[in-house]
Each structure stands twice: as C-alpha cells, then as structure tokens.
C-alpha positions in Angstrom: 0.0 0.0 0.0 1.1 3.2 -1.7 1.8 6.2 1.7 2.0 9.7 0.9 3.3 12.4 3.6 0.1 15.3 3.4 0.9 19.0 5.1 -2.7 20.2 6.3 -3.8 23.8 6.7 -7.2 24.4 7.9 -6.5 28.0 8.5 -9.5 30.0 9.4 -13.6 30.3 9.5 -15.1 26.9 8.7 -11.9 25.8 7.2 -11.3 23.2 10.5 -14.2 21.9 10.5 -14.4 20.8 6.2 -10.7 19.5 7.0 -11.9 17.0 10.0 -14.0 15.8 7.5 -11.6 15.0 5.2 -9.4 13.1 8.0 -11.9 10.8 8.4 -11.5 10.4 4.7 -8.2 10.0 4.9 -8.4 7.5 8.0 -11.2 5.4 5.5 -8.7 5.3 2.7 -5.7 4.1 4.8 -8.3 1.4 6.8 -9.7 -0.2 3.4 -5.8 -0.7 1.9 -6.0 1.6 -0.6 -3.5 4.0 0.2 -2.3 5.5 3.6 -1.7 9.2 4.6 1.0 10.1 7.4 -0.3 14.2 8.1 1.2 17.4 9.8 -1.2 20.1 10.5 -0.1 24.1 10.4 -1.2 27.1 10.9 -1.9 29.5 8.1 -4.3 33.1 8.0 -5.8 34.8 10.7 -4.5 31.6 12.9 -1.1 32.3 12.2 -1.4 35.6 12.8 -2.9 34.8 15.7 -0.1 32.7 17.6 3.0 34.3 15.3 2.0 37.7 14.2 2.6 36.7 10.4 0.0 34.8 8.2 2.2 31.8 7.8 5.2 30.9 9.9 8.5 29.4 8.4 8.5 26.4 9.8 5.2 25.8 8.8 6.3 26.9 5.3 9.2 24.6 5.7 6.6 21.5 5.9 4.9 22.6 3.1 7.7 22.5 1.3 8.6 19.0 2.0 5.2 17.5 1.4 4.1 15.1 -1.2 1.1 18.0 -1.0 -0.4 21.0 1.0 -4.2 20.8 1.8 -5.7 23.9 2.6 -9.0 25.2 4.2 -9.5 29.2 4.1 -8.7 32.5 5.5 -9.7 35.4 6.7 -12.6 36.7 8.8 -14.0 40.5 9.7 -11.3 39.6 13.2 -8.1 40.2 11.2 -10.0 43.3 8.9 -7.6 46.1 10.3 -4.2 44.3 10.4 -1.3 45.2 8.5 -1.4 44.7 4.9 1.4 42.6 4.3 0.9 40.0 7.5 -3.1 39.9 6.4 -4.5 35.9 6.3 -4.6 36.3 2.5 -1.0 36.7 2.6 -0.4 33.4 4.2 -2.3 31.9 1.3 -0.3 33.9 -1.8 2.9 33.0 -0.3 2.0 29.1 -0.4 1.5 29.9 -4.1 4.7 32.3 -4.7 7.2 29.8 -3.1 6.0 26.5 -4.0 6.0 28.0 -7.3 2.5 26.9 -8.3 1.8 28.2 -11.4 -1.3 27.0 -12.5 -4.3 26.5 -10.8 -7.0 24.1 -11.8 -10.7 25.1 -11.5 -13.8 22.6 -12.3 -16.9 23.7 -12.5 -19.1 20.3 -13.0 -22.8 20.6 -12.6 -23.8 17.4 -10.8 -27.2 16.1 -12.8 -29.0 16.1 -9.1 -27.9 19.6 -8.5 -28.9 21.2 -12.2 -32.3 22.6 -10.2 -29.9 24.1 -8.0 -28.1 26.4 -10.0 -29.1 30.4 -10.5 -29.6 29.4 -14.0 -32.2 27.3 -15.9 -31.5 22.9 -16.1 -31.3 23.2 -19.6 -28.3 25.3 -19.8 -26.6 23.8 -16.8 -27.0 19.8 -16.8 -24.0 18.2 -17.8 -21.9 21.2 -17.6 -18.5 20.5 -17.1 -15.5 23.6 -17.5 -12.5 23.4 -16.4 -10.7 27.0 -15.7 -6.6 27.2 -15.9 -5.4 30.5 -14.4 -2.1 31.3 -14.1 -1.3 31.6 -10.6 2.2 33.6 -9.4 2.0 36.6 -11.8 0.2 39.5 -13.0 -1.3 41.9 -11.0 -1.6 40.4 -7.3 2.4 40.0 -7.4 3.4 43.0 -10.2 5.8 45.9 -8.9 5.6 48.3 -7.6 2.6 47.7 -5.7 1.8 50.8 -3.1 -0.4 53.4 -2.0 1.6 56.8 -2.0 0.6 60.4 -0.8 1.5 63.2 -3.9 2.4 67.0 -2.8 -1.4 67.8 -3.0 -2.5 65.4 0.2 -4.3 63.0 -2.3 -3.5 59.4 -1.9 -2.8 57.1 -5.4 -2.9 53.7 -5.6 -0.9 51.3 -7.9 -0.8 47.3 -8.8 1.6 46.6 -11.7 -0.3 44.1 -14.1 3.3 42.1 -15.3 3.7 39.1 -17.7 6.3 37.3 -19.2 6.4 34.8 -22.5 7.2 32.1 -20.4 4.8 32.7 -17.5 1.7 32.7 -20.6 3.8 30.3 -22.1 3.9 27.6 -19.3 -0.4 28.0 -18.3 -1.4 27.6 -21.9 0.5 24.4 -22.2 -1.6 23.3 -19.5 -4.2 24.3 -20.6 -3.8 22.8 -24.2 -2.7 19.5 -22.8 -5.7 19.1 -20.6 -8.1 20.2 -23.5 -6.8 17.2 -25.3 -7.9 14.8 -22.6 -11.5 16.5 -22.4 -13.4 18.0 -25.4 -10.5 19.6 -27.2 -11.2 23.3 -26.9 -9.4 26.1 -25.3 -11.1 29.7 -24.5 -8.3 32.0 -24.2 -9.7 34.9 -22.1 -8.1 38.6 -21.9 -8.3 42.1 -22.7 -6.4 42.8 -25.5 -7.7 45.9 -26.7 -7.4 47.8 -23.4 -4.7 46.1 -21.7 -0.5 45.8 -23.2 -0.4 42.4 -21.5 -3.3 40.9 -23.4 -1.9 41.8 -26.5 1.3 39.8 -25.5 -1.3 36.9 -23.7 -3.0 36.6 -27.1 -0.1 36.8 -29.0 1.6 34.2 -27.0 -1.1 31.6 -26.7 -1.8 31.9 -30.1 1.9 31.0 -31.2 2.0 28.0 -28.2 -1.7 26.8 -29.8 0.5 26.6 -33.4 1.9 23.2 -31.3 -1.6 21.5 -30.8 -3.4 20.6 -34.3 -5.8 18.6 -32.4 -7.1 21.4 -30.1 -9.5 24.0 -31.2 -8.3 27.8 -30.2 -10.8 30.7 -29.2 -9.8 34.1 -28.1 -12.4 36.0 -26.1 -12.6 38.9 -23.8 -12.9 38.2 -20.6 -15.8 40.7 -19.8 -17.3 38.8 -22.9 -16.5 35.3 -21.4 -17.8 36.4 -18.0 -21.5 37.2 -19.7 -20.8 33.7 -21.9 -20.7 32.2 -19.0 -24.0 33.0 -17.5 -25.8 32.6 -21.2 -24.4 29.8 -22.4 -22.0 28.3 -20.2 -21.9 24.5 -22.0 -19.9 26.2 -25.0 -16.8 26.1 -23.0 -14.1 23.3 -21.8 -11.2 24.8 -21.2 -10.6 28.5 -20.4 -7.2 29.6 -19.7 -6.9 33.2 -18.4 -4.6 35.2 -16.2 -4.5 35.9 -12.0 -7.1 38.7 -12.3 -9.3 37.2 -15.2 -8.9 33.3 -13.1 -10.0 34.7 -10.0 -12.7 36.6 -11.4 -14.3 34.1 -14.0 -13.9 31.1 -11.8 -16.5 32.4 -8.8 -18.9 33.5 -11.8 -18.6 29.6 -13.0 -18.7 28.7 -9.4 -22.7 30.0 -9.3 -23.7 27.7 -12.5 -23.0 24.4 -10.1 -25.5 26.3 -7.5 -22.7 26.5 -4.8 -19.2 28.2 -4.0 -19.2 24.8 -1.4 -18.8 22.4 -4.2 -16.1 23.3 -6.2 -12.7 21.8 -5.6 -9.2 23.8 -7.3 -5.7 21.9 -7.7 -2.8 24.2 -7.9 0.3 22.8 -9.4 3.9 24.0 -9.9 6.1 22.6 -12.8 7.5 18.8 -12.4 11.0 18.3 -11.2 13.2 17.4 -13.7 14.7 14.6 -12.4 11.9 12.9 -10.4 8.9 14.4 -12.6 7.3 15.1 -9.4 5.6 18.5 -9.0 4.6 20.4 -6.0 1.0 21.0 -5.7 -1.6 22.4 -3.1 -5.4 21.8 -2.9 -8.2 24.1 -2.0 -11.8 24.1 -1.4 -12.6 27.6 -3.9 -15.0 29.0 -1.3 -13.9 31.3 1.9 -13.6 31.0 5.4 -17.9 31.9 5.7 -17.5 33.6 8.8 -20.8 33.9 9.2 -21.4 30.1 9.8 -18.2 28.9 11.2 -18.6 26.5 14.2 -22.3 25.9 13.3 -21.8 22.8 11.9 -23.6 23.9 8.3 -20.4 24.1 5.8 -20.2 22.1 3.0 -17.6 19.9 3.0 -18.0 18.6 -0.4 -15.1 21.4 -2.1 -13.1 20.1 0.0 -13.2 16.4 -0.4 -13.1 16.9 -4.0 -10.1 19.0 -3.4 -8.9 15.3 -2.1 -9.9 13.5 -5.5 -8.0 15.9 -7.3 -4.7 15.1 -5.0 -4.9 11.9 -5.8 -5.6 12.4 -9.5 -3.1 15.1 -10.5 -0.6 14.7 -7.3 -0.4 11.4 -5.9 -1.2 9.2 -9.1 -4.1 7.3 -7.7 -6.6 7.4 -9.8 -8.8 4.5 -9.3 -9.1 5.9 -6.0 -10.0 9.6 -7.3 -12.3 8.0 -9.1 -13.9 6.0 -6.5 -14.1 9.4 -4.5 -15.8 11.3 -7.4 -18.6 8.4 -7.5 -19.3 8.7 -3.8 -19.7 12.3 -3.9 -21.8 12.1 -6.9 -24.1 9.1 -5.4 -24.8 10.9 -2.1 -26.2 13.8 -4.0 -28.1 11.6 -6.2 -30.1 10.4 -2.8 -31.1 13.3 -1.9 -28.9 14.3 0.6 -28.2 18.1 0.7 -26.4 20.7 3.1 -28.0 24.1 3.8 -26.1 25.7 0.6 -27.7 23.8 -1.7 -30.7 22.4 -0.5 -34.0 23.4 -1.9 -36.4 25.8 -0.2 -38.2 23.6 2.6 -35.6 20.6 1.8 -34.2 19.6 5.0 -30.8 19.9 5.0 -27.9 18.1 7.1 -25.0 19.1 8.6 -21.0 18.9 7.8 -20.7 16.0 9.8 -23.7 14.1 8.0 -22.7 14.9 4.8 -19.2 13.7 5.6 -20.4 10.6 7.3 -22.5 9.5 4.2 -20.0 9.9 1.2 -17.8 7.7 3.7 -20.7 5.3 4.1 -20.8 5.5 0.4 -17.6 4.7 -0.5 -17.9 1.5 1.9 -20.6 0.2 -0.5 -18.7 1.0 -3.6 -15.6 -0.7 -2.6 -17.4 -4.0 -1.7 
C-alpha cells in the first residue's frame, strides 16, 4: 500500500471543520488498503497571525515545502479586517503559491445532474456542464511591482498594482491548458483584454503561437468581460478556459454559481515537475472562503473540500482508481437526496458537515465492496 506524507492547513472560518471531515476520509482510505496518509497540521491566516503575528510561519512553510502535498482550508474573517497589509491571512495563502512555485491552478466547475435545479440558471443550460478553468497563478497583478499606496504633494492618496507578464509565464499555463483540453473536449477559451490592456496583447499573441503546437485542439480568443456574460448565457460552450491571475480569479467564482454552490467546487494548484523525479509540487483548496458567518455551526459544506482530495490523488499522488472512486461517492450521495443548507431546496431539509461527511464515507464502503 502506496503512503504519501500530506501538510494540512485548515486555517481560518469553517476551514477546520471541512478539513476534520476529510481526515476521516483520509483514515477510511488508509483502513480499506487503498492507500495511507502520514499528516502534519499548520497554521496558516488569521490563525497564524494569531499565535505568530505573520499569516504563515516558516517552519510551517518549511513543511509545506517538504510535502508530497499542501491541503488547505480558508482565511480570513472581519477579526483580522484592520491588520497590516502585508501580514493579512490572505497573505499566508499567496505566499504558499509564490514559493511553491504553483503556477497553474486548476478550477472545475461540474454541474452534478441532481444539482442542475440548484443552479441560478435554468436545467437546460446547466446539466451536464462541465468547464474546467486554468489560471495562471504567481504573476500579473496580485504580485506586479511596484505595488503601493503613496501620498503626492497635494494630500491625495494614489494607488498602484503593476499588471506584469512574461512569455514564459503565458507560455507555461497555456500548455496546460492545451494539454488538458486534449484529454477533455479539445477546446481552449483563451480569455483577456487585449484591446485595453499591453499584457493581453502579448497573452494573445503568445497563446496563439503556443496553440500553433496542438493541431488537435480548437483555439478561441475572447474577452474576458465577454467570457464572463458567456458564462451566464451559455455556459456549455466552454471546456477549457485559460486566463490570467485577475481574469482566473474573477471568472472562476462566476462559473462557481452555474454548479448552485461556491461549497462544491474543488481547485488543484500545481507547480512545474522536477526534472529529475517528474514530481511536481502541488496544493489543494476548497474555492470557497472562510464563511464567517457560519463557522462553528456545523452547516459548511464539506463537499469542495473532499473533492479538493480526489483531485490530489488524480493530479498529485497518481491514484486514480481511488480519485475515481471518491468522485462516484460524492456524486451518489447527492443523487439520494442528501443536501447541506447551501444547496438544498427551499423547505428541503438539510444536514450538517458532519452528516454529509459521514455518508459519502458510508458511500464509498458500498462501492468498494
């Protein structure tokens, strides 16, 4: 039996209580032979800043660097609103991305068929939905320099974020993006602003040459204020969408809504493979927040996260029978009916985290009999 070393980081909000549930995954995998899981737990947001005054520590980084991967809960909360820029909970999670080097982040958004009544827009544009959004994750805007709020002679204030790319940083997410389009429906949105923006001109321009390389995939170049109104109008045209840090982060919450919940989506976020070993490191996030505003009540979702899981073992840890397996489980439990507070119907009774949890591990008992 295959064992991987896993670095968890529930961080903030509701982000413990999703990542208990997936322990007990964890725990089921290991006790039916599959595959086992030795785990370190860190601290990472608000927490951090909490018991180090920075929103990761480097020990804790340290771990995460030596990890087969990082799974991580959320930050953030209206507690840590007026601390210092730089040591905010976000930061915790941006320098996981800078210094693992994760490049690319992976973003589903699958409609599951017993959850196409759920979403804000009509079944018929919804069921069988399945996009799959690569957004580059280490440049652009959020990490461009200089970055700063100054004070001019006149007492104003201005305000500057520095939106930077490079050929190889476009170069390296459309590959990905191309490569996974082959294994799906062989399409690629490539979304940007290229007639107000220097650095979409050079994204198009780019991903157009790197596209040159895959005969077998079908290129489109849209704007991304166009691809975010696509999106809500007819979402099924789309497989693959690759777009930059600003575009990702903004296009993948919009996609988010056509499932019918923030709380089910999963996101992979992978740097490049090591030469020599072909290994990669990677990190794994439910895309929802921290929802202050149920933490501790026992209502999250825990479904983003345990997908999050599947996609470890798919991209990361090369199980995927097991991914597989995991994906089927989620998929039945919703099938029966069974729905937390996010997306249950009006006057559905809903369960709880721990329910829900409990009955995609009940579920994957019956499947692997």
């Amino acid at each position: 039996m295959a064992s991987y070393n896993l670095f968890l980081l529930p961080g903030d909000g509701i982000g413990p209580e999703i990542m208990v549930e997936l322990k007990a995954i964890l725990n089921w995998f290991g006790a039916a032979g599959i595959a086992s899981f030795e785990t370190e737990s860190g601290l990472v947001g608000g927490a951090a800043y909490d018991a180090h005054g920075k929103a990761i520590s480097e020990s804790d980084m340290a771990l995460a660097q030596a990890a087969d991967s990082v799974i991580f809960g959320a930050v953030g909360g209206p507690k840590w609103a007026d601390i210092p820029y730089d040591v905010r909970p976000e930061a915790g999670l941006l320098r996981l991305r800078k210094d693992l080097g994760l490049f690319a982040n992976l973003r589903p958004a699958i409609c599951y068929p017993a959850l196409a009544d759920a979403s804000a827009l009509k079944r018929e544009l919804v069921e069988g939905l399945d996009i799959l959004i690569a957004r580059e994750l280490t440049g652009g805007v959020y990490f461009g320099e200089p970055k700063e709020i100054v004070t001019l002679e006149n007492g104003e204030k201005r305000a500057v974020d520095t939106q930077v790319y490079t050929t190889h940083e476009i170069e390296r997410i459309a590959r990905v993006a191309f490569d996974l389009a082959r294994t799906r429906g062989g399409k690629v949105h490539s979304a940007e602003k290229h007639n107000v923006m220097k650095s979409g001109v050079l994204w198009k321009q780019v991903v157009t040459e790197v596209g040159k390389g895959y005969a077998d995939v079908t290129l489109e170049h849209i704007l991304a204020d166009n691809c975010a109104m696509q999106l809500v109008r007819r979402p099924k045209q789309f497989d693959v969408i690759v777009c930059d840090n600003l575009f990702g982060d903004i296009l993948s919450d919009v996609a988010s809504m056509l499932t019918g919940s923030l709380g089910m989506l999963p996101s992979a976020s992978l740097g490049a493979p090591d030469p020599v070993t072909g290994k990669h490191k990677s990190m794994y996030e439910p895309v929802h927040g921290s929802a202050p505003d149920i933490a501790g009540k026992g209502l999250a979702n825990p479904i983003a996260m345990i997908g999050s899981f599947a996609m470890a073992l798919r991209y990361s840890l090369g199980q995927i029978e097991a991914a597989d397996l995991l994906d089927k489980a989620i998929a039945n439990v919703l099938a029966s009916g069974l729905r937390t507070k996010d997306i249950a119907a009006a006057g559905q009774n809903a369960v709880g985290t721990k329910e829900m949890g409990a009955a995609i591990i009940k579920e994957l008992g019956s499947l692997a009999r």
